[in-house]
C-alpha positions in Angstrom: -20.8 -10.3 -13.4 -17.9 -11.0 -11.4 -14.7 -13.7 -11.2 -12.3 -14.0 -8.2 -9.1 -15.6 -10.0 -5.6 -16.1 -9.4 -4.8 -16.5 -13.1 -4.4 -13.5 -15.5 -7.1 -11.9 -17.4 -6.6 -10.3 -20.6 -8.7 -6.9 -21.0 -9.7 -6.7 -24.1 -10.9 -10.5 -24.2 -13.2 -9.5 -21.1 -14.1 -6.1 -22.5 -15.2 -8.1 -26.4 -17.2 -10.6 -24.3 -19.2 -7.8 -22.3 -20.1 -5.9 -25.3 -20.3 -8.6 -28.4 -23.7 -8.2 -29.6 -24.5 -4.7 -27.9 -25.6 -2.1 -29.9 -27.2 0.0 -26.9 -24.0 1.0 -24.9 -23.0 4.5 -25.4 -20.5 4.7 -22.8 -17.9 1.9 -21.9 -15.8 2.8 -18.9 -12.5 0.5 -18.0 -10.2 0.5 -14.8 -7.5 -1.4 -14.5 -5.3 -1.9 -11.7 -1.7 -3.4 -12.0 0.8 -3.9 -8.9 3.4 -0.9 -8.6 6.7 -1.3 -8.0 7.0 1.8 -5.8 9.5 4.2 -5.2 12.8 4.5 -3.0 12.3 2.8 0.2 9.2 1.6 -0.9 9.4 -0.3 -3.9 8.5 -4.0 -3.6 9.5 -7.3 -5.4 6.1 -8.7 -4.8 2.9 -9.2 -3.3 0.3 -11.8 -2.1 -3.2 -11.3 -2.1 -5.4 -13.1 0.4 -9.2 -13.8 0.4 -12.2 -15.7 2.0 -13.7 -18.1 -1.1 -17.2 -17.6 -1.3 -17.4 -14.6 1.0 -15.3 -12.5 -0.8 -17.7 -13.3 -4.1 -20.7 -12.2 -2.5 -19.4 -9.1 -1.2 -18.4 -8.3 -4.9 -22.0 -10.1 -5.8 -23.6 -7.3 -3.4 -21.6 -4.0 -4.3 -22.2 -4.9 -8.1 -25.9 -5.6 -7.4 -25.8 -1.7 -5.4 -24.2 -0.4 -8.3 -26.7 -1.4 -10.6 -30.1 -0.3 -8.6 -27.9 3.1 -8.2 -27.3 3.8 -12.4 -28.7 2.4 -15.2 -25.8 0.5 -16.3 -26.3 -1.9 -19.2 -23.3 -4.5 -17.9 -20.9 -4.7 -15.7 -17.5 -6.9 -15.3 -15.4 -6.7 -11.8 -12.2 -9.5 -11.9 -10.3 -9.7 -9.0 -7.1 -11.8 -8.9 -5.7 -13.4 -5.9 -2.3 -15.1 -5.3 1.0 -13.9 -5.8 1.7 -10.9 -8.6 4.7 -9.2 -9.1 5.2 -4.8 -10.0 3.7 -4.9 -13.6 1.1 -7.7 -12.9 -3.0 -6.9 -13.7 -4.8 -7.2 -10.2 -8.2 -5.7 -10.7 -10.6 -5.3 -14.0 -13.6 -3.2 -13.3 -15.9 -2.4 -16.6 -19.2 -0.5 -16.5 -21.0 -0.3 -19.3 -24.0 2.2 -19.8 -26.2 4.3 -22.2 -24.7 7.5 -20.8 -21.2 8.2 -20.0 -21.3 9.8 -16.5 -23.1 6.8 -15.0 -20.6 4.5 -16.1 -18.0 7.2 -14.7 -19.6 7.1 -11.7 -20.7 3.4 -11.2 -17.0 2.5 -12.1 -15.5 4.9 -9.4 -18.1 3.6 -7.1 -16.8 0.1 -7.5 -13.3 0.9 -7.3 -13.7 2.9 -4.0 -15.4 0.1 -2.8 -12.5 -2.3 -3.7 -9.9 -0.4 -2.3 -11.5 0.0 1.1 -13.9 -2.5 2.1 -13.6 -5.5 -0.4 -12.2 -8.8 1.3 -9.1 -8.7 0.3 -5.4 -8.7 2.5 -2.1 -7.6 0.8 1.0 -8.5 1.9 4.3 -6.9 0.0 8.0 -8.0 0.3 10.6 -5.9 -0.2 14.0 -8.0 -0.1 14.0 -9.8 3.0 11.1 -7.6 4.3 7.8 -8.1 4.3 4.3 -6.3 5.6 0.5 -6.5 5.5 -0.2 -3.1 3.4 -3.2 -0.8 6.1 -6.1 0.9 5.0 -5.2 4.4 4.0 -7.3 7.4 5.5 -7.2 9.2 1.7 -8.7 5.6 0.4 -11.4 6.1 3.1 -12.1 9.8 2.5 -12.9 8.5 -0.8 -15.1 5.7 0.0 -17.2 8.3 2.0 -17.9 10.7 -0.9 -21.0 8.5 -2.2 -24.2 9.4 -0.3 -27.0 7.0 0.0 -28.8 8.4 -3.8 -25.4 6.8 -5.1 -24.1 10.4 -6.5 -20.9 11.9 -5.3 -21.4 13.8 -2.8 -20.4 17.8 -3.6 
């Protein structure tokens, strides 16, 4: 399942409503990602989030549905906000939810590499009077790259 929203989301609402009922999950994983404020030069009073309605839903559609046919994963939750959030705000919820703990591990990291490097998604922070599109980072990518085509981390 996933939600593109600018409103808040409240974690352990969405993490009650994945589960209620389940009895055959014995491994919940949860990421969530909140806006930093930075450090030094860097901190920021802000930032806007940008996105494509409708495209950027079936890109998250698509890398849920290749997390899925890559671990047995029971349920899964991505919610991506949009908008303007300030240092402290929730941005992303990813939950995977599976019998065994190191595919949920796995498919969670998977989606979250995904997110950070290839989801449809443009930042822009302000700091004071400043402001600037946030670039891809080469670490982000090197990360992205780790998962082979089986879906396993590559050693």
């Amino acid at each position: 399942m996933i939600r593109v929203q600018e409103n808040d989301f409240d974690i352990g609402a969405e993490l009650a409503r994945l589960t209620e009922g389940r009895s055959d999950l014995g491994a919940i994983v949860t990421f969530t990602g909140t806006v930093r404020q930075g450090a030094g030069d860097d901190k920021i009073d802000e930032m806007t989030l940008e996105h494509y309605p409708g495209m950027t839903e079936g890109e998250l559609e698509r890398v849920e549905a290749e997390a899925r046919s890559r671990w047995p994963l029971a349920a899964s939750l991505i919610v991506h906000r949009f908008g303007r959030l300030e240092p402290g705000d929730n941005i992303v919820l990813v939950i995977t939810a599976s019998a065994h703990r190191k595919a949920a591990f796995e498919a969670a990291e998977f989606l979250m590499d995904y997110l950070k490097t290839n989801a449809p998604f443009w930042k822009r922070e302000v700091s004071g009077d400043k402001a600037r599109w946030v670039e891809a980072r080469a670490s982000d990518d090197a990360n992205a790259k780790r998962w082979d085509a089986r879906g396993k981390a590559a050693e």
